[in-house]
C-alpha positions as CSV (number, residue, x, y, z in Angstrom):
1,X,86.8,106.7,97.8
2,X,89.0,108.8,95.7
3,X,88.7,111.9,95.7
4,X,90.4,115.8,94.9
5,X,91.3,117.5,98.4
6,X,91.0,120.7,96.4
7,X,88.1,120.6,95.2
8,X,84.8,121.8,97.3
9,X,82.3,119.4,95.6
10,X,84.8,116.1,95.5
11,X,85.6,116.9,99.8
12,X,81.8,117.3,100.9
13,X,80.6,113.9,99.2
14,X,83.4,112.1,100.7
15,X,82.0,113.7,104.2
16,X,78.8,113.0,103.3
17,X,79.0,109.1,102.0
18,X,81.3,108.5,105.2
19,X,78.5,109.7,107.4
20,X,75.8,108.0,105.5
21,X,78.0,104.4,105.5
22,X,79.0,104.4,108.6
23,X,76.7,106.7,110.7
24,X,79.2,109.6,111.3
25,X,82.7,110.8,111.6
26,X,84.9,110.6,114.8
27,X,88.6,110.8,113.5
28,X,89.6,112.7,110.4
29,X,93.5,112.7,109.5
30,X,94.2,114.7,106.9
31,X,97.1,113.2,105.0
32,X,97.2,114.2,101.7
33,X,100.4,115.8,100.4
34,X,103.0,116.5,97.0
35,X,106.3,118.1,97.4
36,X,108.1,118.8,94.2
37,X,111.2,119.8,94.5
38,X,111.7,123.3,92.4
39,X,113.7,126.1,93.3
40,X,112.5,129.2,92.8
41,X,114.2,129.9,89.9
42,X,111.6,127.2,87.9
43,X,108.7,127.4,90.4
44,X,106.2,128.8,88.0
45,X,102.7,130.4,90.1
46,X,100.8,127.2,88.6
47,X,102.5,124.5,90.6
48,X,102.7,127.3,93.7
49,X,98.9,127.0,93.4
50,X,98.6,122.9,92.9
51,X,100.8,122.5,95.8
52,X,98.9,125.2,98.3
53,X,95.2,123.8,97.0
54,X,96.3,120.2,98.1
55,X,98.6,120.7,100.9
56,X,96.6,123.5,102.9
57,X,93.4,123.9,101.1
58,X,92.9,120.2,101.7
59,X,93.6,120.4,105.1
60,X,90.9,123.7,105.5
61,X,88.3,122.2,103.2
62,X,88.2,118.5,105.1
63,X,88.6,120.3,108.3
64,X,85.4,122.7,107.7
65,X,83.0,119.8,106.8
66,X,84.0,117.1,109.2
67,X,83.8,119.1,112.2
68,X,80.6,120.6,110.9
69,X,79.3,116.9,111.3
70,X,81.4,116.3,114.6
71,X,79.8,119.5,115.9
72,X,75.8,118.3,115.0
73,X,77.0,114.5,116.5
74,X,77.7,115.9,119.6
75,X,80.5,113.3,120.8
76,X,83.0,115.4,119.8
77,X,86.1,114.1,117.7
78,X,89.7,113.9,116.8
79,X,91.3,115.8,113.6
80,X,95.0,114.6,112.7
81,X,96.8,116.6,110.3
82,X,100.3,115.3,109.2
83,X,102.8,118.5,108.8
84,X,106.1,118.0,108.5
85,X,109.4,118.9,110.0
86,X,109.7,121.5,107.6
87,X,107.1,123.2,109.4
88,X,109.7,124.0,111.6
89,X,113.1,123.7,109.7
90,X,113.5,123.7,105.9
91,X,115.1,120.6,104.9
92,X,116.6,121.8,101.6
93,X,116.1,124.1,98.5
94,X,113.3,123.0,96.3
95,X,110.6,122.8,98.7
96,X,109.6,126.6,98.8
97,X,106.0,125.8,98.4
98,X,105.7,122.8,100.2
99,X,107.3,124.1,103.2
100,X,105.1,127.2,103.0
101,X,102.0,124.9,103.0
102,X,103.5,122.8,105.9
103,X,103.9,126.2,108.3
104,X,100.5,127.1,107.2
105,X,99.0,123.3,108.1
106,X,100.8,123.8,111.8
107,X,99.1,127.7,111.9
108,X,95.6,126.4,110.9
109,X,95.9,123.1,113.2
110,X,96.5,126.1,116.5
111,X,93.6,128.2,115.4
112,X,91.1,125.2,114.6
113,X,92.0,123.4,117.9
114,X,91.0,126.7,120.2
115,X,87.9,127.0,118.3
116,X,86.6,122.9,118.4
117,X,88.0,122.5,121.6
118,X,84.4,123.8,123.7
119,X,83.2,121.1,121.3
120,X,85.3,118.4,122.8
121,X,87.0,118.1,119.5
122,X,90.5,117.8,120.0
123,X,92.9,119.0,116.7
124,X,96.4,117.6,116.8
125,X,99.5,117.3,114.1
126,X,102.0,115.0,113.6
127,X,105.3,116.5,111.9
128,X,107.2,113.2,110.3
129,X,111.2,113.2,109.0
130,X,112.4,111.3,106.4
131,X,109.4,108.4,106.1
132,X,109.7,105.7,103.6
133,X,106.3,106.2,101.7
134,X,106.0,105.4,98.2
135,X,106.6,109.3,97.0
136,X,110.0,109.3,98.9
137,X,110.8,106.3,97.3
138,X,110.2,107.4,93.8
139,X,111.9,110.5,94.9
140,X,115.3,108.3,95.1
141,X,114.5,106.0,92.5
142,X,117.1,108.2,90.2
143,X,114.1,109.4,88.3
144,X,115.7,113.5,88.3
145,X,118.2,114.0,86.0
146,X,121.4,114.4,87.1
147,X,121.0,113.6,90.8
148,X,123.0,111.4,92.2
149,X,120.3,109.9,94.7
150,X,122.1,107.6,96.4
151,X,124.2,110.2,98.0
152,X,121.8,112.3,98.3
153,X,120.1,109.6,100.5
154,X,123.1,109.1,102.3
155,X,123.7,112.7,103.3
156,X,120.2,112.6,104.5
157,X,120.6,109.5,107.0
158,X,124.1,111.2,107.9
159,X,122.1,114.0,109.4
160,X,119.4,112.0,111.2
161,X,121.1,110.5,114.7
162,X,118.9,107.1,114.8
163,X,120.4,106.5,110.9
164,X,117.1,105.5,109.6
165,X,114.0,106.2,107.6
166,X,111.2,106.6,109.3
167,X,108.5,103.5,108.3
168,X,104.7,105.1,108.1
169,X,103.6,103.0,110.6
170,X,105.9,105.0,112.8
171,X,103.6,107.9,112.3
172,X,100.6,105.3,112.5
173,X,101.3,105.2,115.7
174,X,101.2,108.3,116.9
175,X,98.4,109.0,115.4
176,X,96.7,105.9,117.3
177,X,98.5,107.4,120.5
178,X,96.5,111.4,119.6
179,X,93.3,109.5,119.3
180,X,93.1,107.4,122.1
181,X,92.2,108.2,125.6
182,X,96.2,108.6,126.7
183,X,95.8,111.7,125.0
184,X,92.4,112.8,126.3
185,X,94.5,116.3,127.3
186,X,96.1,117.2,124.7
187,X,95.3,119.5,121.9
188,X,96.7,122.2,119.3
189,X,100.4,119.8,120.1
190,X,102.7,119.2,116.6
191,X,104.6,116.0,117.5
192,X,107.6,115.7,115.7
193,X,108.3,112.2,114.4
194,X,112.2,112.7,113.2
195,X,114.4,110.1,114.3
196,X,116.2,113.2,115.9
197,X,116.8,114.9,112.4
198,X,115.8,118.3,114.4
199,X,118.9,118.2,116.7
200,X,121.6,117.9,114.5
């Protein structure tokens, strides 16, 4: 289905259709995400907004209703949100907002995981790097004016030690691993998914 993350009405019929298709929900992974790059200088309170409603108000709203329904199931479930590693170090001026919404995602993820967890319903995050999805890519195409992308890209793989983007089926993975039984303990946990961009 498509569907607005922001938006109250758009989130509960995607919940509701999922449940009615397939007889419930047990994983939820919120994904959803935009990241202009304005500094703060041309970060006007409109796109502030767009970027909070989608990147955290997303996360709350699909969070509320699917472990409302995990909660009446009563086989408890697994919630996935994607942060970033700007949750817990900026990676460069532009991405006020987004990294705003990303420490709120990781805040949210703690508070919803002690509250779920007497429900069996364990709330996880994954924090990617630098992953080649098709924003990122469009990000480098050259489409801003006046930035040279290509080093831009290489001062980026410069600062990550395995000297490579990140594929999304790197975080596919994880998320598998936070949903099967090998991680039947673990809840509340942000795994960073960098190529080891956090240690340099």
């Amino acid at each position: 289905m498509t569907a607005d993350v922001a938006d109250e009405a758009s989130v509960r019929e995607v919940v509701d259709t999922a449940a009615r298709r397939f007889g419930g929900v047990d994983i939820l992974v919120n994904n959803a995400g935009i990241y202009p790059s304005l500094p703060l200088e041309s970060l006007d309170s409109a796109e502030f907004d767009r970027v909070v409603a989608v990147n955290l108000r997303g996360v709350f709203l699909f969070t509320k209703y699917v472990s409302e329904l995990m909660k009446a199931q009563g086989r408890g479930g697994h919630i996935i949100n994607v942060t970033s590693i700007d949750a817990l170090h900026p990676s460069m001026i532009g991405l006020a907002a987004y990294d705003a919404t990303k420490h709120g995602v990781w805040g949210f993820m703690k508070n919803a995981a002690l509250e779920l967890a007497p429900y069996n319903i364990q709330v996880n995050a994954v924090a990617p790097g630098g992953i080649t999805t098709p924003g990122v890519q469009t990000m480098n195409s050259g489409a801003a004016a006046g930035v040279d992308t290509e080093a831009l890209t290489a001062a980026f793989l410069a600062a990550i030690p395995m000297r490579r983007m990140g594929e999304p089926d790197d975080i596919g993975k994880v998320v598998l691993f936070l949903v099967s039984d090998m991680a039947s303990y673990m809840t509340g946990t942000q795994v960073v998914v960098d190529g080891g961009a956090l240690l340099t």
